[in-house]
C-alpha positions in Angstrom: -15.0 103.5 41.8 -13.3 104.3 38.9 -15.1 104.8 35.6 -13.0 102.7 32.4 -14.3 101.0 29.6 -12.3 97.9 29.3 -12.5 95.3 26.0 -14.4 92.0 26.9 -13.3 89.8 24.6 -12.6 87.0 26.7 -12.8 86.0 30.1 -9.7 87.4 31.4 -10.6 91.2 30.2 -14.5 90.8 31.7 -12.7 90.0 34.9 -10.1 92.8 34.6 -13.0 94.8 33.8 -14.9 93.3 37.3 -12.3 94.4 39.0 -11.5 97.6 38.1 -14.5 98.7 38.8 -14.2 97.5 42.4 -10.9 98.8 43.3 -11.4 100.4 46.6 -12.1 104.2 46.7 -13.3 106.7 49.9 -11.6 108.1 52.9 -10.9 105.2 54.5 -10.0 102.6 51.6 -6.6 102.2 52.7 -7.8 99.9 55.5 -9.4 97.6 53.9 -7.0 94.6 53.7 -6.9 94.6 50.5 -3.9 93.0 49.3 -4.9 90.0 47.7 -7.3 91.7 45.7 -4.3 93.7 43.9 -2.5 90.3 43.9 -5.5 89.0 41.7 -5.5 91.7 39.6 -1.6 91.7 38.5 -2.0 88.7 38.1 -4.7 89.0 35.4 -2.6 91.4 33.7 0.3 89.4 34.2 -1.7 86.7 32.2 -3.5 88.4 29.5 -1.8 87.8 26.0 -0.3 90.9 24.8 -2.2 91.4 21.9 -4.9 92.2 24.2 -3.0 93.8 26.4 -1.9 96.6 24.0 -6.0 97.3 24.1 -5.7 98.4 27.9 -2.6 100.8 27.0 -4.8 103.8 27.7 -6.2 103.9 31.2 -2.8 103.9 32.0 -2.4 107.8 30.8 -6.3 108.4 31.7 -6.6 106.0 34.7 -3.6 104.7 36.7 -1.3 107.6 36.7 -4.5 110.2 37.3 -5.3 108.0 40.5 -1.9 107.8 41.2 -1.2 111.7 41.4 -4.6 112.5 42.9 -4.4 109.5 46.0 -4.6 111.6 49.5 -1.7 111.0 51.7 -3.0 108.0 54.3 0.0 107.1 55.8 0.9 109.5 58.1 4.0 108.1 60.1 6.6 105.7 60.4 5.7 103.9 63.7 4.7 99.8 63.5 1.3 101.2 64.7 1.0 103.8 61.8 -1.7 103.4 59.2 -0.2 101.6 55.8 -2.0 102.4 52.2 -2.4 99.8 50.6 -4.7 100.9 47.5 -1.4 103.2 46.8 0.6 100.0 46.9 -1.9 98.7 44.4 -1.9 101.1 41.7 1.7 101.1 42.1 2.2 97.3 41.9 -0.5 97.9 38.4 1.9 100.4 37.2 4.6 98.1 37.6 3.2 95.4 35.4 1.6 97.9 33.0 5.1 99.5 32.2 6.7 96.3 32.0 4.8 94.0 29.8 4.1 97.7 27.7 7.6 99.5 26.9 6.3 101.5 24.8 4.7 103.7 27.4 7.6 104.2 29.2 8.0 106.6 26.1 5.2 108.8 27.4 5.2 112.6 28.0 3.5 112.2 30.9 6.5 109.7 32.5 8.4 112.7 32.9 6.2 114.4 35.8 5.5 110.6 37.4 9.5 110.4 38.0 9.5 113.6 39.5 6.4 113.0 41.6 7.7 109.7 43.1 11.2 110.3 43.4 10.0 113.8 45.5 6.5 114.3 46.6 6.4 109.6 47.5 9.7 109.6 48.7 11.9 112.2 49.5 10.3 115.6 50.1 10.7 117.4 53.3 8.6 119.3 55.4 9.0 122.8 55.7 6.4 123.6 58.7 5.7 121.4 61.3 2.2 120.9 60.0 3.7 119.2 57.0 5.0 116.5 59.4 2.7 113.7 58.8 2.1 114.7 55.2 5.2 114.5 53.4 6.8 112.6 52.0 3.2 110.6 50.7 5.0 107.4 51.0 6.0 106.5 54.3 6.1 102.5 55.1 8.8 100.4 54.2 6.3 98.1 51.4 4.7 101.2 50.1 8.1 102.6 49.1 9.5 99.7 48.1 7.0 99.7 45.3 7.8 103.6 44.4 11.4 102.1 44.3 10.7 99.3 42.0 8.3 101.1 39.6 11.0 104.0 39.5 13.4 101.1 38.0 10.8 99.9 35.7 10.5 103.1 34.1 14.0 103.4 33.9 15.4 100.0 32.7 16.2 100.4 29.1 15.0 103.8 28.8 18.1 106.5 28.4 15.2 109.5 28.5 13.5 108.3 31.6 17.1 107.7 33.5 18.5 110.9 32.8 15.2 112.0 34.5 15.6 110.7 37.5 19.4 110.9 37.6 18.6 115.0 37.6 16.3 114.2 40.8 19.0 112.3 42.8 22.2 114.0 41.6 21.4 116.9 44.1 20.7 115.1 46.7 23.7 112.9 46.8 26.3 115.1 46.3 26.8 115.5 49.9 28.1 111.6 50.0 30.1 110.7 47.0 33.1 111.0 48.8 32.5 109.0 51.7 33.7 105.7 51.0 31.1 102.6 52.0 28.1 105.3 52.6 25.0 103.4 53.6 22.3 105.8 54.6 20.4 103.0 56.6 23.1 104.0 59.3 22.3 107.2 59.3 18.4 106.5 59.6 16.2 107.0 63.2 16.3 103.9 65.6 13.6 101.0 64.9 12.3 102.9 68.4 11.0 106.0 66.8 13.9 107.7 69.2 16.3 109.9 68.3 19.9 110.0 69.5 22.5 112.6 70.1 26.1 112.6 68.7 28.8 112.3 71.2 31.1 115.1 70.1 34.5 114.0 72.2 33.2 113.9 75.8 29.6 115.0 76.1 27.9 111.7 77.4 27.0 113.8 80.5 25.1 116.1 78.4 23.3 113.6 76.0 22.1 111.2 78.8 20.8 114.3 81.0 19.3 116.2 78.2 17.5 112.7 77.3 16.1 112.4 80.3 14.5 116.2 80.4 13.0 115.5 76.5 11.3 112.5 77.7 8.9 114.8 80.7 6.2 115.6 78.4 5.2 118.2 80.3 9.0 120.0 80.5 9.6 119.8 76.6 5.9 120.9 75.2 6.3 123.9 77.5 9.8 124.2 76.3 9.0 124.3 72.5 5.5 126.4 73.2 8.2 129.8 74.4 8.9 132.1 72.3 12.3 133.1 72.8 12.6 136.9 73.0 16.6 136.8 72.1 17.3 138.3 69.3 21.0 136.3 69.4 19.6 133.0 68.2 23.2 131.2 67.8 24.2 132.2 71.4 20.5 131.5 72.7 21.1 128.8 75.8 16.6 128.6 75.3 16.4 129.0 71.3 19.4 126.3 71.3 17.4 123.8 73.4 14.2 124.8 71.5 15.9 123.3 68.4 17.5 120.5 69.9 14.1 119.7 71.4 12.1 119.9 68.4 15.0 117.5 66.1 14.9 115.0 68.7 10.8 114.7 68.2 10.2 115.0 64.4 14.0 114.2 63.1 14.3 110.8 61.0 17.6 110.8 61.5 19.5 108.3 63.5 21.0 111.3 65.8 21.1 114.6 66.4 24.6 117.0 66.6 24.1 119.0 69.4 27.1 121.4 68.2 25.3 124.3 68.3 23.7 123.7 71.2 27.4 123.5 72.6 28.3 126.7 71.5 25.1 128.4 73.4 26.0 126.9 76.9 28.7 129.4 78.5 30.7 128.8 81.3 31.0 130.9 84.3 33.6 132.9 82.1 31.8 133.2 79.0 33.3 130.6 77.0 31.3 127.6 75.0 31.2 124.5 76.2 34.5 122.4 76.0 33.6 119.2 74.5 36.8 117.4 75.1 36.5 117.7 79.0 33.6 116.0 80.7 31.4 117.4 83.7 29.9 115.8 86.5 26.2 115.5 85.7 24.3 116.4 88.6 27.1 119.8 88.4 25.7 120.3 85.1 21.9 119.3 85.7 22.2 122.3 88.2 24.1 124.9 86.4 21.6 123.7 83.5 18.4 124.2 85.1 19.6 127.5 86.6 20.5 129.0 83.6 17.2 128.0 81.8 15.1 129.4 84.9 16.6 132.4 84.3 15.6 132.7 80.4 12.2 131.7 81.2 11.7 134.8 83.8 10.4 137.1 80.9 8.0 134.6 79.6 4.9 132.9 80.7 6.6 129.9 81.5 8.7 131.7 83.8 9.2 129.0 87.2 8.9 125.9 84.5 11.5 124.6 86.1 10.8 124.6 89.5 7.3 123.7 88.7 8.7 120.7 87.3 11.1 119.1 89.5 11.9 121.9 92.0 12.1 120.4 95.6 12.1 122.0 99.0 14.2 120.7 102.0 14.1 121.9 105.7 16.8 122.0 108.0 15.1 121.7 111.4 15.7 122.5 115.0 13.4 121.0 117.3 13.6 121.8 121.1 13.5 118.5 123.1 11.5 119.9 125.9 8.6 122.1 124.6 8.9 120.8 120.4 9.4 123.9 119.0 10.6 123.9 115.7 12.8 126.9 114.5 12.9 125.7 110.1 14.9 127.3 107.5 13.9 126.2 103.9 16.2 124.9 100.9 15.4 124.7 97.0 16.9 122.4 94.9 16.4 120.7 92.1 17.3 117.0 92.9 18.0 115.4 96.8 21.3 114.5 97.4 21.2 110.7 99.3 24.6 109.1 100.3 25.5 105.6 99.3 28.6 105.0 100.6 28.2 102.3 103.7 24.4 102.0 102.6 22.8 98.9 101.3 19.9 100.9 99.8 17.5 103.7 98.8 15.6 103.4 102.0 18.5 103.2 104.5 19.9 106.6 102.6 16.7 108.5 103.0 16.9 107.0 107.0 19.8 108.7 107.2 18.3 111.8 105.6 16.0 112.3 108.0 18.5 111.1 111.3 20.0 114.5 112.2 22.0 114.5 115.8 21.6 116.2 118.5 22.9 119.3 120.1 23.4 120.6 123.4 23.0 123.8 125.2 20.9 125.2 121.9 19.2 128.2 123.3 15.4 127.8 122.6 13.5 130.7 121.6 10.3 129.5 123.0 11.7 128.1 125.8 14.1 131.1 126.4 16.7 129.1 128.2 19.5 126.0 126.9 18.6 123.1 125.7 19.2 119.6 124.1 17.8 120.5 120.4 17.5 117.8 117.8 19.0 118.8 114.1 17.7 117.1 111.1 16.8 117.6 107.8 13.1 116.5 105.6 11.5 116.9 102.4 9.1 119.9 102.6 7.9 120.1 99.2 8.1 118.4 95.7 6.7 118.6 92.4 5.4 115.6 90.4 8.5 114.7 89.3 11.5 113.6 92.0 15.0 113.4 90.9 17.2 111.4 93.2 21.1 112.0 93.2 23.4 109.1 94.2 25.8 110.5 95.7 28.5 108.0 93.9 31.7 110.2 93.8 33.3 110.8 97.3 36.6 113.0 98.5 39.6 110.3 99.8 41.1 112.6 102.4 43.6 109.9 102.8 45.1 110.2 98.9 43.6 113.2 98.2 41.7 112.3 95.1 38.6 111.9 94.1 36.7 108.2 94.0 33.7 106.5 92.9 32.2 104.4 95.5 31.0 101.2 93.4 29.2 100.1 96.6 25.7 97.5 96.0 22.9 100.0 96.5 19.3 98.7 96.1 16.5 100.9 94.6 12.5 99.6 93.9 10.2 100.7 91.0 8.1 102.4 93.4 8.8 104.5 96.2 6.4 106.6 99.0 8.7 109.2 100.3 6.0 110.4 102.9 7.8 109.4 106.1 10.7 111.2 105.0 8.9 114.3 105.0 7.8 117.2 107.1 3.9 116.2 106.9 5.6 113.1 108.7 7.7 114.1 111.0 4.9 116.9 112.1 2.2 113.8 112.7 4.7 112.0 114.5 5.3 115.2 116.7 1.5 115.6 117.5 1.0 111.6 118.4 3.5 112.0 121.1 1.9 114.8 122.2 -1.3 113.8 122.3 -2.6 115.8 119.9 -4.7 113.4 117.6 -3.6 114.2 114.0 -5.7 113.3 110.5 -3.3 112.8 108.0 -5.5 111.8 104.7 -4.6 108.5 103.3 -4.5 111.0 99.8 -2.3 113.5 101.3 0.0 110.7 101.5 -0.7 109.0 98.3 1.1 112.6 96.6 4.2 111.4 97.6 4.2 108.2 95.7 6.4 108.4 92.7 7.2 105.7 90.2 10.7 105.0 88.6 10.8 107.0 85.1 14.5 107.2 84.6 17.7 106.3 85.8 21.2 108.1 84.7 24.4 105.4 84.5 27.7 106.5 85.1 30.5 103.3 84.1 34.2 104.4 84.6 36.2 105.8 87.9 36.4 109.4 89.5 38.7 110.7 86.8 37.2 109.0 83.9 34.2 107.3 82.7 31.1 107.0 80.1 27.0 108.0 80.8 23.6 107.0 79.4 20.3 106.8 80.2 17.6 104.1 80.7 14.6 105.8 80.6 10.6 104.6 80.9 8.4 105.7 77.3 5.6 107.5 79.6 2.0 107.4 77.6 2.0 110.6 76.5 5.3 109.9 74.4 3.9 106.4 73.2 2.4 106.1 69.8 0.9 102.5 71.0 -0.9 102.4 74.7 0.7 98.8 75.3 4.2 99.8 75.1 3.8 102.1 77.0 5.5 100.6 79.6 8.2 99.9 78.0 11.6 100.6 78.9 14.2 102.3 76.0 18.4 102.7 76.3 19.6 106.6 75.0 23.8 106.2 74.3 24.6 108.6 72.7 24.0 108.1 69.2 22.0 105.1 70.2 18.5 103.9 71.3 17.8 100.7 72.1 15.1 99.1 74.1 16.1 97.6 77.4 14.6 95.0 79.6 14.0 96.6 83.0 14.5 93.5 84.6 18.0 93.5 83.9 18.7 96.9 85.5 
């Protein structure tokens, strides 16, 4: 504890000096609850007359500041669930009360370097590596800087020296603003989710919600931000691009993100940026998307990352009605199509997924002669994580225009896509042919996948608006138990969302 010879001249100062000595020190003293011991104190000093007081005046140059300047950074994020120091919150609040019942010390040489140390190293430095992240600024939790912000005022109030201090220390910084008439930077500041956002730049909802979704796969993004990019071109980088949109969206306090550059890097077929006054369909971009980062990720060791991610295989299958061979041809993809147009639901799409029809006079290879061949199509292979598209824009032959089919369609939480697969269809095959089949009860369990995500499109064909409702997965989650829960990406917005209302 800290070592101060305090005057005990009456009770008051042999309490003061009680206490002192038992303000909490060691690695972890900022979770001790410790509050109402600091209320006690500045209290104390709040009561002592001044004459007694003026005694004290000098553990505040050899004690309070000292402690102040040398206190370890404990708070380490901005989440509800992040550690709060609350010893720093004491020697500010006894700062506070030191400064203000003693003006004189406000006078101090040493005042100086405690402005500049809690305007910048408590409050407003930034990191400049990410292993700086948790450590700056020292003061991170809404009552810890609070008290920075009051004590700054304190030194400040009456004091011309002391306010043309720290008027030098926010001049830079606001320079940016003082044109921008009814600025409030609590706007501009990450949502109360710990999520960031991404700016809508004219018509890039498509973009945002999509590239929401892919941030929030653990597994995609660390692999993502883990390359590095051997382009040389980092403004027209498509990977370097996404590497820094990535890496803003997970350690940005900021309420959004502009994705301009990120824009700029995406070329169309022609070469050009990305337009972002003309909207795309998403699954055409999701493709085009996945494509062209597969492509960057070739010469790297996370070359397939893609694939490996959400990269399913279909087969389009001919079997022979009379001796069950199956001639197959595979299909990669990155997402299965499902219609729901006439469909009441997920299941009755994937039904008709798997239906196929029937042909006649197919030549059999096997067989070598004509016969009635069954076509139909199945899921061959898929990678932990499923991406279903609805198919919810259709072609009116009649008007010739596009339409969006605003049709009911029904999906659960949880889905087991194993009948609608090839492992499936082949077991069904072998039990009408008497061929006695052991299909593991975990072979089947792999194709159980749980809802993570679902993309909304509100508007018609021609026009319209998309965001994301997407699950926090635990590996994202900074507390176990909301894990669970469910957030809303709109563009420059994240909200939670109840689930049950989806």
């Amino acid at each position: 504890s800290p070592s101060v010879s305090l005057p005990k001249t009456d009770l008051l100062s042999h309490m003061l000096s009680l206490l002192w000595q038992s303000i909490p020190t060691g690695a972890d003293s900022h979770l001790i609850p410790c509050t109402p011991f600091f209320d006690l104190l500045c209290g104390l000093l709040s009561l002592i007359s001044a004459d007694i007081l003026d005694r004290y005046s000098s553990i505040v140059e050899d004690n309070v500041l000292p402690a102040l300047f040398e206190r370890p950074v404990h708070e380490t994020g901005y989440g509800a669930n992040d550690p709060e120091d609350r010893v720093m919150q004491g020697y500010l609040r006894i700062a506070l009360v030191l400064f203000t019942r003693m003006p004189p010390l406000k006078n101090l040489p040493i005042v100086e370097k405690l402005i500049k140390y809690l305007f910048d190293t408590c409050l407003f430095a930034v990191p400049e590596q990410e292993s700086d992240y948790n450590l700056i600024p020292k003061c991170k939790k809404d009552q810890t800087r609070s008290a920075v912000f009051a004590l700054l005022y304190a030194l400040c109030e009456k004091n011309d020296r002391n306010l043309h201090c720290l008027l030098n220390q926010l001049a830079p910084r606001v320079k940016q603003y003082v044109r921008q008439f009814g600025y409030d930077p609590m706007l501009e500041s990450k949502s109360s989710t710990g999520y960031v956002g991404m700016k809508n730049l004219g018509c890039t909802c498509y973009m945002n919600a999509l590239i929401q979704q892919l941030f929030m796969i653990p597994n995609l993004r660390n692999n993502i931000l883990s390359v590095d990019d051997p382009d040389p071109d980092r403004v027209n980088s498509l990977l370097y691009q996404l590497q820094i949109l990535f890496s803003f969206l997970a350690l940005s306090e900021k309420r959004y993100f502009d994705p301009s550059a990120f824009c700029f890097s995406y070329k169309d077929y022609e070469g050009n940026p990305t337009n972002v006054y003309v909207q795309m369909d998403a699954d055409e971009f999701f493709n085009m998307f996945c494509d062209r980062i597969e492509e960057r990720l070739k010469s790297t060791p996370q070359s397939g990352l893609v694939s490996n991610t959400f990269g399913l295989v279909t087969s389009n299958r001919l079997t022979c009605e009379s001796c069950g061979h199956v001639k197959e041809n595979e299909e990669n993809s990155y997402a299965l199509s499902l219609q729901v147009k006439g469909k009441k639901g997920l299941f009755e799409s994937l039904e008709q997924f798997i239906q196929g029809e029937t042909i006649d006079d197919f030549l059999c290879e096997n067989c070598n002669k004509k016969v009635t061949t069954l076509k139909r199509q199945c899921i061959k292979r898929t990678q932990d994580t499923l991406i279903l598209h609805l198919k919810r824009f259709d072609f009116d032959f009649t008007t010739f225009q596009n339409v969006k089919v605003n049709d009911y369609f029904e999906f659960p939480a949880s889905v087991n896509i194993y009948p609608y697969t090839a492992d499936a269809l082949d077991a069904s095959a072998h039990r009408n042919q008497g061929i006695i089949a052991n299909q593991s009860s975990d072979q089947q369990e792999g194709y159980q996948f749980e809802l993570s995500g679902v993309l909304i499109h509100a508007g018609t064909a021609e026009s319209g608006h998309y965001y994301s409702f997407i699950r926090e997965s635990s590996s994202n989650s900074t507390n176990q138990q909301s894990a669970s829960r469910w957030l809303e990406f709109n563009d420059s917005e994240v909200l939670p969302f109840d689930f049950n209302s989806l």
